[in-house]
N, C-alpha and C positions, 0 to 999 in steps of 0.2 A: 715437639709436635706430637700430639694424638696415633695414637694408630687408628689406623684407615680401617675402613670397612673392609673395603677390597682383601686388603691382608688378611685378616683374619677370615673372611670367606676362601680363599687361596689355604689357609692353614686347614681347612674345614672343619672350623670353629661355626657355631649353630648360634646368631646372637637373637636375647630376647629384647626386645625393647617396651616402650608403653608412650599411646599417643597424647597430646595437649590439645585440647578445643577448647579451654577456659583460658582466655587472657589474664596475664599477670606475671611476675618474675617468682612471686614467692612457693606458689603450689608447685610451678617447675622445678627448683631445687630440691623443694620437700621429694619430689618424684626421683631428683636424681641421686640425692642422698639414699634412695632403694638399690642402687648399684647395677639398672639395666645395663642393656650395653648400649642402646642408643632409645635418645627422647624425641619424639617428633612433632614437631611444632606446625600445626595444622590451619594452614592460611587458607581451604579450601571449604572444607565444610567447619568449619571453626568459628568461634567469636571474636579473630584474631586479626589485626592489619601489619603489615608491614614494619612499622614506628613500634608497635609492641611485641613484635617477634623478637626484635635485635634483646633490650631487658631478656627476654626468655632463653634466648640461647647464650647468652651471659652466664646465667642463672644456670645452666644447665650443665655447663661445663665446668664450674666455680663447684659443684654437686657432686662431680665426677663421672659425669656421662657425657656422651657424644650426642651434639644435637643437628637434627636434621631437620628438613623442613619438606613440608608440601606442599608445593606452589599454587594458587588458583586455579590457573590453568597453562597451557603446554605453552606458552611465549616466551620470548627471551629474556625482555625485561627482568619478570619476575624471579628468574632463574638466576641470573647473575645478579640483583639485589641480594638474593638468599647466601651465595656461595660467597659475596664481596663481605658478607655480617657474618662471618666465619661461620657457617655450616658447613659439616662434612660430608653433606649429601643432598640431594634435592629428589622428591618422590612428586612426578609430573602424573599425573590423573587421565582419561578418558585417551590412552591413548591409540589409536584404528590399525594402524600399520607401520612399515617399515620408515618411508617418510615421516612421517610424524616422530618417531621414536628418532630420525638421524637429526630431524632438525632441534629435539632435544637435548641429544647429546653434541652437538656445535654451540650450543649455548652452555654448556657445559668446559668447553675446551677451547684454547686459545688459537687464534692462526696460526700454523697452517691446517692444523687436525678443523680446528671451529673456526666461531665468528665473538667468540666470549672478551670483552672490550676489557682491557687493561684497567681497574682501580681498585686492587683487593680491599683498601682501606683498612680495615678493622684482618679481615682473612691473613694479611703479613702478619703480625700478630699470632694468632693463632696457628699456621704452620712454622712461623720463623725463621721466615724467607721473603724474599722479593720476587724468586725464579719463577718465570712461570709454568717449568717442568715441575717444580713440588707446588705451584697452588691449584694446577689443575688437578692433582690427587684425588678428586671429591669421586663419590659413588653416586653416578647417573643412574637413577631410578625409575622404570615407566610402569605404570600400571595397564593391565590389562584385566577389563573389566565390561567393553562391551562386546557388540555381536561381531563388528568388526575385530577388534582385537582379539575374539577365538576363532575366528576363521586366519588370523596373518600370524598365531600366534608365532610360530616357527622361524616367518621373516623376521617381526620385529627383533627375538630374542638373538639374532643371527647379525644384526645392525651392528658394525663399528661403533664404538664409544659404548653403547648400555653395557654396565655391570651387571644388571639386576631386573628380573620383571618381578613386580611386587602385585598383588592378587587383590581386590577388591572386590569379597563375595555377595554384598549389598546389592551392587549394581551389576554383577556378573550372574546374580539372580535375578533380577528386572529383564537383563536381554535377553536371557532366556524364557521368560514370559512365568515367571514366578515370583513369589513376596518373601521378600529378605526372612532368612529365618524360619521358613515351611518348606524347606526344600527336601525332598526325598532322596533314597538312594535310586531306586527304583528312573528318578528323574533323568539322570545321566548328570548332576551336578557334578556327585565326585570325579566321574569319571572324566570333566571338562580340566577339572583341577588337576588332575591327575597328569592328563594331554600336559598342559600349559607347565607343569613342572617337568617334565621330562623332553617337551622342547629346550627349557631351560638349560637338562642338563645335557643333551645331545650339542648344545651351544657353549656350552662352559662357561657359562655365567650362574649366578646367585639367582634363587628365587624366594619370594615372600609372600607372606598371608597374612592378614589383620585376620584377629580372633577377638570373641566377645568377651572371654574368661580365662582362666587355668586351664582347667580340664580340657578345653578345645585346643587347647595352643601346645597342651602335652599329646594330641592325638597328630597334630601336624606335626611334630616334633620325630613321632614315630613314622610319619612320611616321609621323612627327608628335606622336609623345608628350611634353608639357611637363615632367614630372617623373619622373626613372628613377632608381632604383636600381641599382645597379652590382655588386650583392653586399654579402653579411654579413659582420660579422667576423671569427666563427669557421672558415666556409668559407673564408674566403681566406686567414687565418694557415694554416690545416692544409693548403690547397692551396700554399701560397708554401713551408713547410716539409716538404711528401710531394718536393717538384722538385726542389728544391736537396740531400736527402737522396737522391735517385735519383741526380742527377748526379755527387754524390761519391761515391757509391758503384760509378756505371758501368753502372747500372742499362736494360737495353735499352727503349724506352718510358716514360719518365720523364714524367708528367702533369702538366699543373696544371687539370686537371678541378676543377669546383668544388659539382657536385652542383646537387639541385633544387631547393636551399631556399639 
């Protein structure tokens, strides 16, 4: 069996990971073959379904990473799909409050804790067991990222079951009434982020950030964030090949910007 998220956030181990929005099995391994500590397979805003996530988090593990998934959106369904195709996590999106966040993590957990219906399928496998006290092992993940979820941030973080509120600063600058990536200090952004990790840790749960790059993901790193994002796929293939295309070319300013997403 894998080590859990959980664990190593309890050890206060700081894991980096890196998201997948391009379908396919192969670029996932290439990714996990980099040694994050977890890959995240991105059924949200991604080019990815369900029938091709399974290949990926195959792919993923077979690489040497932990792979997680982000579900469309907060339903059960797709919760338990994700955790039954052996993920060891599931990261639920746009989540408002305390309800919301409980009835994610029941879909996370079996009765009497949840409502999570019995066929690990492929997940036996991957924990190496049948029990359902080691397959509900998985890290419930919610994101808070709208206006509702900075104003509950506290309750949700405080919700039975969530491991982890993971940070989605895209859309947690939209509800704030600014564009992904212009946001100031001055704005009171950081200081939203800030809030939202320190309910976190008043809760003793994990919290996470998606970052655009490096450099961002080592300044959260310097925060205190237990689980960051280092960047997408696709931004970084287009960014690693706009550089190396600049350079050959002789190009004045040659970038490896990676955008806001």
């Amino acid at each position: 069996m894998p080590q859990s998220l959980k664990d190593d956030w309890k050890n206060g181990r700081t894991l980096f990971g890196v998201w997948c929005t391009m379908p396919g099995s192969v670029q996932a391994e290439f990714i996990a073959w980099q040694q994050p500590d977890y890959v995240c397979v991105d059924l949200q805003h991604g080019m990815i379904d369900h029938s091709t996530s399974i290949p990926m988090v195959q792919a993923i593990t077979a690489g040497g990473s932990r792979p997680i998934v982000r579900v469309p959106w907060n339903q059960p369904a797709p919760i338990m799909a994700a955790l039954d195709c052996g993920a060891l996590g599931v990261v639920v999106p746009m989540v408002d409050d305390a309800e919301q966040a409980a009835a994610a993590a029941r879909a996370c957990r079996y009765p009497p804790r949840g409502m999570r219906s019995y066929g690990p399928v492929r997940a036996r496998q991957v924990h190496g067991s049948t029990d359902p006290d080691v397959l509900e092992k998985v890290a419930c993940i919610v994101m808070v990222e709208t206006a509702g979820g900075i104003r509950n941030a506290r309750e949700i973080a405080e919700t039975d079951g969530i491991d982890a509120i993971y940070i989605g600063p895209s859309d947690l600058a939209l509800s704030m009434g600014m564009k992904p990536g212009q946001t100031t200090p001055e704005s009171g952004f950081d200081d939203t982020i800030d809030a939202i990790r320190e309910a976190c840790r008043d809760a003793g749960i994990a919290v996470g950030i998606q970052a655009p790059d490096g450099p961002t993901a080592a300044r959260y790193r310097e925060w205190g964030f237990d689980m960051i994002t280092i960047g997408s796929d696709a931004p970084l293939m287009s960014a690693a090949i706009k550089n190396h295309l600049g350079v050959a070319r002789g190009d004045v300013g040659a970038t490896t910007s990676l955008g806001n997403y």
